[in-house]
C-alpha positions as CSV (number, residue, x, y, z in Angstrom):
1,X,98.3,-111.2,141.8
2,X,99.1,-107.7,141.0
3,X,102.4,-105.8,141.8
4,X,100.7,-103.0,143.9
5,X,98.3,-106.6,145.3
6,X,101.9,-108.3,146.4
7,X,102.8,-104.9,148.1
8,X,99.6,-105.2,150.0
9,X,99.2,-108.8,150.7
10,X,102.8,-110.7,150.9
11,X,104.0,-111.2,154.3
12,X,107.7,-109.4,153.8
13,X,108.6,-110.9,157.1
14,X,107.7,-114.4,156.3
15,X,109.5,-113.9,152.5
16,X,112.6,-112.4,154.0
17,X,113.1,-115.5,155.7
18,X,112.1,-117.7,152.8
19,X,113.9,-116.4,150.2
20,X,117.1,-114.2,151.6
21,X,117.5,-116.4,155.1
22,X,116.7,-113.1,157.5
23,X,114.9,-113.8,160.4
24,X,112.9,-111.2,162.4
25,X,111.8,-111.3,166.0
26,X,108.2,-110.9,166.8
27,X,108.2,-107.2,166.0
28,X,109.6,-107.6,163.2
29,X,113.0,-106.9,163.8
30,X,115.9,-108.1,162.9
31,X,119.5,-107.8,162.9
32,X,121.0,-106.0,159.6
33,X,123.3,-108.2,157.7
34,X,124.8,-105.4,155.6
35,X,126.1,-103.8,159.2
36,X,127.4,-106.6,161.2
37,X,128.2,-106.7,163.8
38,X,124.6,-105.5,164.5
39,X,124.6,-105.5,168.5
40,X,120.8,-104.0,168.9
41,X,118.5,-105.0,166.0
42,X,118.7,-102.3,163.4
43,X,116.5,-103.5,160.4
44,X,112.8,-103.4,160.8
45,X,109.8,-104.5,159.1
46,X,106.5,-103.9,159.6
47,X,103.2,-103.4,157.6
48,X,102.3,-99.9,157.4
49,X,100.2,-97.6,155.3
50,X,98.1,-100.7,153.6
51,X,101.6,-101.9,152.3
52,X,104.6,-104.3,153.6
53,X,107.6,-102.0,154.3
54,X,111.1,-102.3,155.9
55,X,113.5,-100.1,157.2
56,X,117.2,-100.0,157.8
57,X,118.5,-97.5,160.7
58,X,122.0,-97.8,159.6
59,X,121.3,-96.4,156.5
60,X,118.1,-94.5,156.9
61,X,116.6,-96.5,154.1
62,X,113.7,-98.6,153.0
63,X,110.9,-99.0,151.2
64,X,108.5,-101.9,149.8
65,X,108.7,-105.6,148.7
66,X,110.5,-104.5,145.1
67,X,112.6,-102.0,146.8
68,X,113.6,-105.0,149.8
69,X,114.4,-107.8,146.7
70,X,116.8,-105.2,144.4
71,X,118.6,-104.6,147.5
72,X,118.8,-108.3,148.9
73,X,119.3,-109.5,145.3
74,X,121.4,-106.9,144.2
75,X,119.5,-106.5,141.3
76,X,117.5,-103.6,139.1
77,X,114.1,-102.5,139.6
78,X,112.5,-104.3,136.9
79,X,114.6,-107.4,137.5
80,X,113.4,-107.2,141.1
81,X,109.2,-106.6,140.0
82,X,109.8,-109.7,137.5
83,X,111.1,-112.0,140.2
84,X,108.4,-111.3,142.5
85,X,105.5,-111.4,139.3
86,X,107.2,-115.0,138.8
87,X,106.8,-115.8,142.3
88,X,103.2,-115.3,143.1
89,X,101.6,-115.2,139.7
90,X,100.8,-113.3,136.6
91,X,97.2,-112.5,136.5
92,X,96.1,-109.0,135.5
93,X,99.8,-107.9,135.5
94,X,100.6,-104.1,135.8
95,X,103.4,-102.5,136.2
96,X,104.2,-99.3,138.0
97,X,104.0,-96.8,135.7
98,X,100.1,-97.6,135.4
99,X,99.3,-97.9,139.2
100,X,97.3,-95.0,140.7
101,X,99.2,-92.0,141.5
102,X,99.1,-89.8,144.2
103,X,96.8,-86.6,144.0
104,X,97.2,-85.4,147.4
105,X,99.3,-86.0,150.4
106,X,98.1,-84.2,153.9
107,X,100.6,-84.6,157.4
108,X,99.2,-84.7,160.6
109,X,101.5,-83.8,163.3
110,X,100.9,-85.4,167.0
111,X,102.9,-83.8,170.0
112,X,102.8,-84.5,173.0
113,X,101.4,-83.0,176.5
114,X,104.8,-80.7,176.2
115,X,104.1,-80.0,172.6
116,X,107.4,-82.3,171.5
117,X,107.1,-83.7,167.9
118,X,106.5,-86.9,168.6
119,X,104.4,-88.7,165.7
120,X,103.1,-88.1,162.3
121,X,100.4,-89.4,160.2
122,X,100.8,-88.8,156.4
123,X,97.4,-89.5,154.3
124,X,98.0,-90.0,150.4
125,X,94.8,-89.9,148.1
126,X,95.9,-91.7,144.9
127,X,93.7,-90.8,141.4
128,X,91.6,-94.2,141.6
129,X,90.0,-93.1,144.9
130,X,91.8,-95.5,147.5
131,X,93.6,-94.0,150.6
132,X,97.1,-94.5,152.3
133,X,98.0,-94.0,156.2
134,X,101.8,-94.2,157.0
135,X,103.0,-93.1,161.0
136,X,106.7,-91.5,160.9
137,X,108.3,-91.2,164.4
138,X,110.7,-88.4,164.9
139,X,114.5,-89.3,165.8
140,X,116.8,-87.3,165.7
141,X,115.0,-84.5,164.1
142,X,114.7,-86.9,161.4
143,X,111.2,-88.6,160.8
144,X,111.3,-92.1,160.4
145,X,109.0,-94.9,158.9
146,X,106.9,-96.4,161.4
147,X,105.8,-95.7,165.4
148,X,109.2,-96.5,166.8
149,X,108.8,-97.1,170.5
150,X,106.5,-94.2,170.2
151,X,103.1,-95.2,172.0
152,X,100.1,-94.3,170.3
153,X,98.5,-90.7,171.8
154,X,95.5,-88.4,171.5
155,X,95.2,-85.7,168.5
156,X,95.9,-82.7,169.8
157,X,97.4,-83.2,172.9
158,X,99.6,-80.7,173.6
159,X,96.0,-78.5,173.7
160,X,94.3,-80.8,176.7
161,X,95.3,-78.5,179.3
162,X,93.7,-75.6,178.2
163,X,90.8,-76.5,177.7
164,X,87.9,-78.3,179.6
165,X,85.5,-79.2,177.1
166,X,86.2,-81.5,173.8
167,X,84.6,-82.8,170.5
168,X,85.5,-86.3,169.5
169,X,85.9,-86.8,165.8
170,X,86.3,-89.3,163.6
171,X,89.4,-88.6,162.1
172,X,92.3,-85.2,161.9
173,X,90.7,-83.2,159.1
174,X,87.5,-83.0,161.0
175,X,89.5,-82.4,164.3
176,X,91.1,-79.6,162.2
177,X,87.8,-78.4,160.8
178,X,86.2,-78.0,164.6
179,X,89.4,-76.2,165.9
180,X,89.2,-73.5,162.7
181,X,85.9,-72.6,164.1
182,X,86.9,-72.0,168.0
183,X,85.6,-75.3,169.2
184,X,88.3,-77.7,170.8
185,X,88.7,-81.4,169.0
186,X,90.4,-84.2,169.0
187,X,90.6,-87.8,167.8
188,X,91.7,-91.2,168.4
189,X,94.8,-92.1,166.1
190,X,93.9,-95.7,164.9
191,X,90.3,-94.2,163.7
192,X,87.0,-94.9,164.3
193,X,87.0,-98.8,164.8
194,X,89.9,-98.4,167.4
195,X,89.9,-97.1,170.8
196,X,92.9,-98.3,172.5
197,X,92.1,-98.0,176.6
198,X,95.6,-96.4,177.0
199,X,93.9,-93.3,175.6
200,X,91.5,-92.9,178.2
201,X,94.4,-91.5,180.9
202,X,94.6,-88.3,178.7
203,X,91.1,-87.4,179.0
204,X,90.9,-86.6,182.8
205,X,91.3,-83.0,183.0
206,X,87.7,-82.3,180.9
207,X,85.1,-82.1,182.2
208,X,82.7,-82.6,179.2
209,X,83.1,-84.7,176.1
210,X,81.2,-85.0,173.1
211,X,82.1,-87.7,170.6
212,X,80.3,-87.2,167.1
213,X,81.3,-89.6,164.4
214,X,80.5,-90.1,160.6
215,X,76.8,-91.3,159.8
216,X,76.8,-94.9,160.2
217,X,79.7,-95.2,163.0
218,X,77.5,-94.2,165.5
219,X,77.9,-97.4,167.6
220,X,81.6,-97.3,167.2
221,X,80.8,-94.0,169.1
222,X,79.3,-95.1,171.8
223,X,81.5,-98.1,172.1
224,X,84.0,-95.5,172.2
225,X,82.9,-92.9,174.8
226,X,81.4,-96.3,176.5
227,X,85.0,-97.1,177.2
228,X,86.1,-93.5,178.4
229,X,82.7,-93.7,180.7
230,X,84.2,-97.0,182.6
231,X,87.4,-95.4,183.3
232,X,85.9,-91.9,184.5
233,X,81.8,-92.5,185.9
234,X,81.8,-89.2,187.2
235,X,82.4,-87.4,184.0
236,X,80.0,-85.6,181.4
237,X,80.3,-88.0,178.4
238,X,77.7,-87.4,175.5
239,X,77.0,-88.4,172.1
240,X,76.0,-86.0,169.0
241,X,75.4,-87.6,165.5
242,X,75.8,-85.9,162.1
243,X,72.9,-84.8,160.9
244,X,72.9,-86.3,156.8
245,X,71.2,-88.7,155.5
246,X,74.5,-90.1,153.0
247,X,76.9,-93.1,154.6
248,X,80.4,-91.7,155.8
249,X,79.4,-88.3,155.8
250,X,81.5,-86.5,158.4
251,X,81.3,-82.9,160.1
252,X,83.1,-81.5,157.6
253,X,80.4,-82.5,155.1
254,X,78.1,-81.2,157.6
255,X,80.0,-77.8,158.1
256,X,80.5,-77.2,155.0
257,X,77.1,-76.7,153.5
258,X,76.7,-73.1,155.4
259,X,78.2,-70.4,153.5
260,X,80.2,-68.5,156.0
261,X,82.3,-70.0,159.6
262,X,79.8,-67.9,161.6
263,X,76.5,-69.7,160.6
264,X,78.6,-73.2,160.8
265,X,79.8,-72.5,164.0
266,X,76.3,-71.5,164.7
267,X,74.8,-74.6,163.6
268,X,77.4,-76.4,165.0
269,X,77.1,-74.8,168.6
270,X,73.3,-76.1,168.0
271,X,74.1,-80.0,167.1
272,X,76.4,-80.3,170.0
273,X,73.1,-79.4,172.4
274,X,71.4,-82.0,171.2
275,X,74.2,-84.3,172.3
276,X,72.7,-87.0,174.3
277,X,74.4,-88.4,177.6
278,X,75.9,-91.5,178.3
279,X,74.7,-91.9,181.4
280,X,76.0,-95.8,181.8
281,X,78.9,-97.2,180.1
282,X,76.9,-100.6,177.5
283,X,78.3,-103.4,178.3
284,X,81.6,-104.5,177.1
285,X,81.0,-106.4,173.8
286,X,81.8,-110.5,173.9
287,X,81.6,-111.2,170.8
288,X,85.1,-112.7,168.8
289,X,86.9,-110.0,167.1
290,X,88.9,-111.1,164.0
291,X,92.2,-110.0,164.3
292,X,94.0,-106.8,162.1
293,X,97.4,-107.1,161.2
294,X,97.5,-102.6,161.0
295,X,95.6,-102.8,165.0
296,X,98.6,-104.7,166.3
297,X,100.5,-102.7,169.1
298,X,103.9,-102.1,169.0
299,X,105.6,-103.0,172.5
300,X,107.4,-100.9,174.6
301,X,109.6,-101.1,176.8
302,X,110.4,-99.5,180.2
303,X,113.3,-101.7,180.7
304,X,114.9,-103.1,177.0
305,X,113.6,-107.0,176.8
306,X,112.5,-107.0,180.8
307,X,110.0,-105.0,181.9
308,X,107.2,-103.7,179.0
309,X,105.2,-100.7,179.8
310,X,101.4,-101.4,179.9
311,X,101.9,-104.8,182.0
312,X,102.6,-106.6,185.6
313,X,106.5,-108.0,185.5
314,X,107.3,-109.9,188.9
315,X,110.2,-110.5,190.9
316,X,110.5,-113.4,193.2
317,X,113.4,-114.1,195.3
318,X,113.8,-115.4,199.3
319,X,113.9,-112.3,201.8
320,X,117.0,-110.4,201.9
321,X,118.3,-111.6,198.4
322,X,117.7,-108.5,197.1
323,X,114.5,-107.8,195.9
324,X,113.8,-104.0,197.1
325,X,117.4,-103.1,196.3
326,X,116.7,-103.9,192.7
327,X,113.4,-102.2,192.9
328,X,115.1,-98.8,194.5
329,X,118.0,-99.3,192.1
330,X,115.8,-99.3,189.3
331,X,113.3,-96.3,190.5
332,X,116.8,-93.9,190.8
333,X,117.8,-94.8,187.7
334,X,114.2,-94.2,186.0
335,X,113.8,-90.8,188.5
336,X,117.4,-89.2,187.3
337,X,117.2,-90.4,183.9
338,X,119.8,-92.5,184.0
339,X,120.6,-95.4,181.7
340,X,119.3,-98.9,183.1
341,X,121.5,-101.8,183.0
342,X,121.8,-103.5,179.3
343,X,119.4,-101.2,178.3
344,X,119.7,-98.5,175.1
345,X,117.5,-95.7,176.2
346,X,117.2,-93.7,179.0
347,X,113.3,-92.8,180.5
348,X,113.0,-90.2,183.2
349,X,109.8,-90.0,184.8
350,X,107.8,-90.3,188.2
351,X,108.3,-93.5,190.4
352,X,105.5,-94.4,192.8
353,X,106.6,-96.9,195.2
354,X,104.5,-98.9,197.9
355,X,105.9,-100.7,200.4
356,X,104.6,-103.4,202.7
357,X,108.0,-104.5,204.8
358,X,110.0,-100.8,204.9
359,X,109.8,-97.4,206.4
360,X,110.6,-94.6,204.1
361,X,113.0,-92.3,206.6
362,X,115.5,-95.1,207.7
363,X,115.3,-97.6,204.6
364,X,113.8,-96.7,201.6
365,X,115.3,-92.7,200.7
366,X,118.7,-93.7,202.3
367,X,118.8,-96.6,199.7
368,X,117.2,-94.2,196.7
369,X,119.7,-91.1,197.8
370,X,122.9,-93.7,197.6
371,X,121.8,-95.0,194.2
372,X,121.4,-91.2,192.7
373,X,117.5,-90.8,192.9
374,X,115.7,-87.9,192.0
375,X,113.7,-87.5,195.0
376,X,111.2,-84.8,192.9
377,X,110.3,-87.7,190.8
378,X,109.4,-90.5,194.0
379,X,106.7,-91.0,195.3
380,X,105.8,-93.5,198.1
381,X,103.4,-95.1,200.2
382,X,104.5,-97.6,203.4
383,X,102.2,-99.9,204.7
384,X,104.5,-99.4,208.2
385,X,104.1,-95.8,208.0
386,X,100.4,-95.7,207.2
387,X,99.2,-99.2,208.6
388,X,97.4,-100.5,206.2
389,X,97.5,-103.2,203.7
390,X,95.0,-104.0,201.8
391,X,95.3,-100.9,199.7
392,X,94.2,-102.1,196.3
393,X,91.5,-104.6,197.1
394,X,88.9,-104.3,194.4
395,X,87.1,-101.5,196.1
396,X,90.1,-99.3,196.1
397,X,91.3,-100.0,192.5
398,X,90.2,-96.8,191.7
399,X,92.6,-94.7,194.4
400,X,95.2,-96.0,191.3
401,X,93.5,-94.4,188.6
402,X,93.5,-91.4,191.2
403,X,97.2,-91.3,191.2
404,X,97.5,-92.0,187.7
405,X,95.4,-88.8,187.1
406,X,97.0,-86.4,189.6
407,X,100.4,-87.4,189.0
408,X,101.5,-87.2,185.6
409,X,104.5,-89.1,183.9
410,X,104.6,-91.8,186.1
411,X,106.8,-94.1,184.5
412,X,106.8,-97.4,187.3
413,X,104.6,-98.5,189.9
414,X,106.6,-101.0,192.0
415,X,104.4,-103.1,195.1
416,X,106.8,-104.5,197.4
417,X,105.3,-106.9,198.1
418,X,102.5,-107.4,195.7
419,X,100.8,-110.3,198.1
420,X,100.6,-107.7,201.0
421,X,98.4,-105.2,199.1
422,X,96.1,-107.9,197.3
423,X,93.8,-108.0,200.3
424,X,92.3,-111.2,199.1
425,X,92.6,-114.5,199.8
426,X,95.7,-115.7,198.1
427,X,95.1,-119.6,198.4
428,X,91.8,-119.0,196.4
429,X,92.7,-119.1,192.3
430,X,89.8,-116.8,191.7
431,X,90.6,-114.0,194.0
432,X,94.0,-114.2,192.9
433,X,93.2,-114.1,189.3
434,X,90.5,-111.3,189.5
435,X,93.0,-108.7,191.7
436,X,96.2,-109.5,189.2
437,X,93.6,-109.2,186.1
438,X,92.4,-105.5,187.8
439,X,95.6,-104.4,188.3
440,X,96.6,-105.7,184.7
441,X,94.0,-103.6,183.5
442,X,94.7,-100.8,185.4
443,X,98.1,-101.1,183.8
444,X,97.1,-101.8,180.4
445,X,94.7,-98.5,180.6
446,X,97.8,-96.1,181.6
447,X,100.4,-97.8,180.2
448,X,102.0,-97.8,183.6
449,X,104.3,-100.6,184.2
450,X,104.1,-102.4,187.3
451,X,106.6,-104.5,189.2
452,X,105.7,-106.4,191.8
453,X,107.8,-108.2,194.2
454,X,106.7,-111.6,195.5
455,X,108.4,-114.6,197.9
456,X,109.5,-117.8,196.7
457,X,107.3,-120.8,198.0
458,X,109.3,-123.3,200.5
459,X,108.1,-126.2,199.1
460,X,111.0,-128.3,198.1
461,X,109.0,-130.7,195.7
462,X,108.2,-127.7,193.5
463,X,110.7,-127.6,190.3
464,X,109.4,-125.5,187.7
465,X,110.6,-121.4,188.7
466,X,107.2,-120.3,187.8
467,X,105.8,-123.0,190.2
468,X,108.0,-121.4,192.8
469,X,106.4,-118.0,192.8
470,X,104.3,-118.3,196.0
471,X,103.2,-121.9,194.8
472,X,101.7,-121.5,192.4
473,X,101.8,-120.8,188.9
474,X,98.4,-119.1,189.0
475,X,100.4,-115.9,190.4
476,X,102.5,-115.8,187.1
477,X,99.6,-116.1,184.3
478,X,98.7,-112.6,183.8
479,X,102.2,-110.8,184.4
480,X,103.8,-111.3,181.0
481,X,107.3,-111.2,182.7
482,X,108.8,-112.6,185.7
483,X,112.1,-112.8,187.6
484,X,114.1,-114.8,190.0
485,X,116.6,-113.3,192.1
486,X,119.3,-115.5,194.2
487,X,122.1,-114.9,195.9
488,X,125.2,-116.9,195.8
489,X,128.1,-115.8,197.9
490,X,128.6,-112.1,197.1
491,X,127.1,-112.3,193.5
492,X,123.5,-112.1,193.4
493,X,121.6,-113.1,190.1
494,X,118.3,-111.8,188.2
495,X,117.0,-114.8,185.7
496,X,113.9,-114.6,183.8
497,X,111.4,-117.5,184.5
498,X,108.7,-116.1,182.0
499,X,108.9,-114.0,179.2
500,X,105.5,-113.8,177.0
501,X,106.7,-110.8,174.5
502,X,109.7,-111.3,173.4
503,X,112.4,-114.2,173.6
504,X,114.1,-114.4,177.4
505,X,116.3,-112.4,178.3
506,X,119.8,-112.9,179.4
507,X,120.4,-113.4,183.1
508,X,122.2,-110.4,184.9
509,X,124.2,-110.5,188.3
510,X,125.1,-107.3,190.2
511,X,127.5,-107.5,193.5
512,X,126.9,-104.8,196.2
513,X,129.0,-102.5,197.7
514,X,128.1,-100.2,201.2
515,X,127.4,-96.7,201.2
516,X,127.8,-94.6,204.7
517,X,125.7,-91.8,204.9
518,X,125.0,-90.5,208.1
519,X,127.0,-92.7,210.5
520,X,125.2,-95.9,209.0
521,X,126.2,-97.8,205.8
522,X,123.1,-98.6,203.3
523,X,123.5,-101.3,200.4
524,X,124.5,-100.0,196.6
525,X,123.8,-102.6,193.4
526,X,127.0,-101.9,191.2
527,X,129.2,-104.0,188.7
528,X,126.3,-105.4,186.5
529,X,126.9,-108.2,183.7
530,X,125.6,-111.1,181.9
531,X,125.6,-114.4,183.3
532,X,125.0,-117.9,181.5
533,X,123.1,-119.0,184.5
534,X,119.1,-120.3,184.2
535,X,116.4,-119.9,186.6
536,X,116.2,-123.3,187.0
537,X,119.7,-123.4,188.1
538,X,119.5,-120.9,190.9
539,X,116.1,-122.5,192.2
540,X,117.3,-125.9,192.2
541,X,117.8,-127.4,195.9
542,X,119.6,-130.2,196.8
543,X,116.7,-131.8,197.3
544,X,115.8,-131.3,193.2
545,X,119.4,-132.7,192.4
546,X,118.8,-135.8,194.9
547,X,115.6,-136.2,193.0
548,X,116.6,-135.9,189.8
549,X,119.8,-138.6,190.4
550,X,116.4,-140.8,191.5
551,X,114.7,-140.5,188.5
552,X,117.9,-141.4,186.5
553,X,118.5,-144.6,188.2
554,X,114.4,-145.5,187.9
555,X,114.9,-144.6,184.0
556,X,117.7,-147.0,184.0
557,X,115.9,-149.5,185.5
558,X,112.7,-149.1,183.3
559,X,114.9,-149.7,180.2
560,X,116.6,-152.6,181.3
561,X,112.8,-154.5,182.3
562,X,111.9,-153.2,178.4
563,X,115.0,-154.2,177.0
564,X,113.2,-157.2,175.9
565,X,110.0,-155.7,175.0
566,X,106.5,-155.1,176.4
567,X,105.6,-155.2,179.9
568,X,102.0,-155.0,181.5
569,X,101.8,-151.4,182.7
570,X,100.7,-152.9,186.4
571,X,103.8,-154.9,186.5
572,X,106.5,-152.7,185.8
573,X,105.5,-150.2,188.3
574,X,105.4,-153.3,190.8
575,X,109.0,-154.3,190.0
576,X,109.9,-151.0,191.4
577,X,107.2,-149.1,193.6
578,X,108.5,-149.0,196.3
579,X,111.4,-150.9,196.2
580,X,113.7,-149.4,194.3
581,X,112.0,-145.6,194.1
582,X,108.5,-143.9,194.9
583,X,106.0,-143.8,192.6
584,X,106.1,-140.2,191.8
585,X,109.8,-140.4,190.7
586,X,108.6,-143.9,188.9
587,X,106.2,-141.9,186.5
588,X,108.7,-138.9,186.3
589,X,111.1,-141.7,184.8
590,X,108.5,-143.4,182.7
591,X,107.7,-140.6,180.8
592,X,111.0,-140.0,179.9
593,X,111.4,-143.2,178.0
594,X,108.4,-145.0,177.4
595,X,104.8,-145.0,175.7
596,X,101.8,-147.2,176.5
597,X,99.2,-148.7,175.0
598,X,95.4,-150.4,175.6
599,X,94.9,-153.8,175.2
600,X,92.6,-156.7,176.2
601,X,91.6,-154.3,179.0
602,X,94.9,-153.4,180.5
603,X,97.7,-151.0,179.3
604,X,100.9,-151.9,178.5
605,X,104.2,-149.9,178.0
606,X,107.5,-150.3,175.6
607,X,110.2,-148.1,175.2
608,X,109.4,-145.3,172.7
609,X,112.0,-144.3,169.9
């Protein structure tokens, strides 16, 4: 393996652990041992630009593989290139001095609908033909390896609202190319192959869009504009192709075969009338996609390590422990721009709240006035105000995307309660599954984060937390966060139950204090800290803890039978169904200790090791 091939294909993640004992999180961060105590995760690695790279924040440092060993080793440069050549071979071995260099390096600068700095692509062309992408995020006026937190947005954006009509290219240069001659463009920032759905939101003030790729990406075209089509079926959505004959010819190619702007304006005016009209959205393709490492998302967060933008996170709790309060707590916070508990960053935005259970007048402003809301920045719908409920049944999914549209920077959609506005039947699995996987999607598309508050079921035999959300756990696979909240004297306590993106979360408690405003006192979350308390702590009942002293004696009792060895499966459940416990705590206890065995036609159990 080559140097430039280890910079390329050796996982830096995985050899940072190997070899110098760092471990990184699932995005690849980690915490820097050069600046300890590192609180919040400061070192960062991620693959970017076709090569391994990391990146320390303390320092404002980084770089690849050879620069990550000199510093970890605390070695030179060519010590560092021999250790890793020793490591993962010797064949063909070059060093850096006769690598290709760089013969051109272009920046694309993405801002965003404000015309902020936000991101920047920088394309290097090196002398043996290949071609390097590396994003820089902007901090601090400083740009700074890799997306950040930074979600990914439209070329161009900045432009959208003045315009009405857009060209969809393959890539910036031809964007730029387009622009030069009068004619909005933009482009998708991953490339061709890659249309994330969170794109689509950006496109709804146009009224006309023509996407026109290099020859031979014309399905990734339509695939493309097919996606923007399902999102907006009332909208003029076409599809031009390049008119050469040569693979991977672009407009530019095209453009520039005309001697002067005016006749390839011209010409291009001409092409784009030929555009054909996508009149239905093809079907969304089945087929198994093979995963790529530079198409993985970076997750972002609403709410640091709780709440992830682009996804359903729930809260469950008993009435009145709490679970609006949070839900108005949080929406101030998020409408002011105020710092949210535990969190590091602040997000302003728009809040849209609907409510099943509360008036807005006498419950829901008081509460958001007392906890600092910005009321510019709320928006909210009350099922007790309105009366109705099933809002978002499949039919009226789209009255969503209709907000999302009309009301820009909406930055949390909370549905208290999120059984009330399902208007399906909640006891079937596959009515629950397709409203949660359409509003998942709905999510996913705007990158709206959604929190939806939800009952705890009554059921004492139920012990998992998850099991406890109305039931079932049916109504906690698609959200990829949940929450219990419980009340315990005058503490109240938020535990995560489920956490699919990152590791769980610490549990926080909050007390609350009363507010008078207006001759009547309304409830205020303050004080909040960390607690060592689990979810299945604060659901337990003391039916669970009766049960669970049951299962310990039926253990004990198993053991003692098997002391001696083997017992006829049959048996053994005899010698104590029912007489000493039932049989569901008897197989609760039995799989704690024991394994079994077929033979001669009947099974038979001995204590496992």
């Amino acid at each position: 393996m080559t140097l430039q091939e280890i910079k390329e294909q050796v996982n830096l993640i995985k050899y940072a652990r190997d070899y110098h004992g760092l471990e990184c999180n699932r995005d690849g961060k980690a915490h820097c041992p050069f600046h300890k105590p590192d609180k919040n995760p400061s070192f960062v690695i991620n693959f970017d630009g076709g090569i391994w790279k990391w990146f320390d924040h303390h320092d404002q440092q980084g770089g690849s593989i050879v620069d990550f060993e000199m510093r970890f080793a605390n070695c030179s440069k060519e010590e560092a290139i021999k250790t890793l050549l020793s490591r993962y071979g010797d064949q063909a071995i070059e060093s850096e001095k006769s690598a290709a260099t760089i013969i051109e390096t272009i920046s694309y600068v993405y801002k965003d609908a404000d015309g902020k700095e936000v991101l920047k692509k920088e394309k290097k062309t090196f002398s043996d033909g290949k071609k390097t992408y590396t994003w820089r995020h902007k901090e601090n006026n400083n740009w700074l390896i890799g997306k950040g937190n930074q979600r990914l947005i439209p070329y161009n954006l900045d432009k959208f609202k003045n315009h009405k009509k857009a060209v969809v290219c393959e890539g910036e240069k031809d964007c730029d190319n387009v622009n030069s001659l009068g004619i909005f463009s933009t482009t998708a920032p991953a490339g061709a192959q890659s249309w994330q759905d969170s794109l689509s939101q950006y496109f709804s003030g146009f009224d006309k869009i023509v996407f026109m790729y290099d020859v031979g990406a014309e399905n990734w075209a339509k695939k493309h504009a097919s996606s923007l089509k399902r999102t907006y079926l009332d909208k003029k959505i076409l599809i031009a192709s390049v008119p050469m004959e040569t693979k991977d010819s672009d407009i530019t190619d095209y453009m520039n075969q005309f001697k002067t702007k005016d006749e390839a304006k011209e010409a291009l005016l001409e092409l784009l009338q030929t555009a054909e009209e996508l009149t239905e959205p093809e079907e969304e393709d089945l087929e198994l996609t093979e995963p790529k490492i530079e198409l993985i998302e970076d997750v972002t967060w609403l709410w640091d390590w709780r709440i992830p933008e682009g996804c359903i996170t729930l809260l469950a709790g008993k009435a009145g422990q709490g679970k609006s309060l949070i839900c108005h707590d949080l929406s101030a916070k998020i409408s002011a721009g105020k710092e949210l508990p535990f969190s590091n960053s602040t997000i302003e935005g728009k809040v849209v709240i609907l409510s099943s259970e509360e008036r807005v007048n006498n419950i829901i402003s008081p509460r958001l006035y007392v906890a600092g809301a910005y009321f510019p920045n709320i928006r909210i719908y009350s099922v007790l105000d309105r009366g109705t409920k099933s809002l978002i049944k499949e039919e009226n999914i789209k009255w969503l995307y209709t907000v999302a549209r009309n009301l820009k920077n909406i930055k949390l959609l909370v549905i208290d309660t999120i059984i009330e506005f399902s208007g399906v039947d909640v006891n079937k699995t596959e009515n629950v599954y397709e409203y949660l996987l359409k509003l998942s999607e709905f999510s996913n598309k705007t990158r709206i984060p959604i929190l939806g508050c939800t009952h705890l079921a009554k059921d004492p035999n139920l012990q998992d937390p998850l099991y406890k959300i109305l039931g079932s756990v049916k109504w906690s696979a698609i959200p990829r966060s949940a929450f219990i909240l419980k009340q315990e004297e005058e503490i109240y306590y938020l535990a995560p139950c489920k956490s699919s993106l990152c590791k769980m979360s610490s549990t926080l408690s909050f007390e609350i204090e009363e507010i008078k405003y207006k001759n009547t006192g309304f409830p205020k979350i303050k004080n909040w800290h960390e607690s060592r308390k689990k979810a299945e702590e604060l659901t337990s009942t003391e039916n669970d803890k009766e049960e669970a002293t049951k299962v310990l004696e039926a253990e004990r009792m198993i053991k003692k039978l098997l002391k001696l060895g083997e017992m006829e499966s049959n048996k053994l459940k005899k010698e104590l169904v029912p007489a000493i416990c039932s049989e569901r705590t008897y197989y609760t206890a039995k799989t704690k200790c024991t394994d079994a065995y077929r033979k001669e036609e009947k099974w038979w159990t001995f204590l496992s090791k």
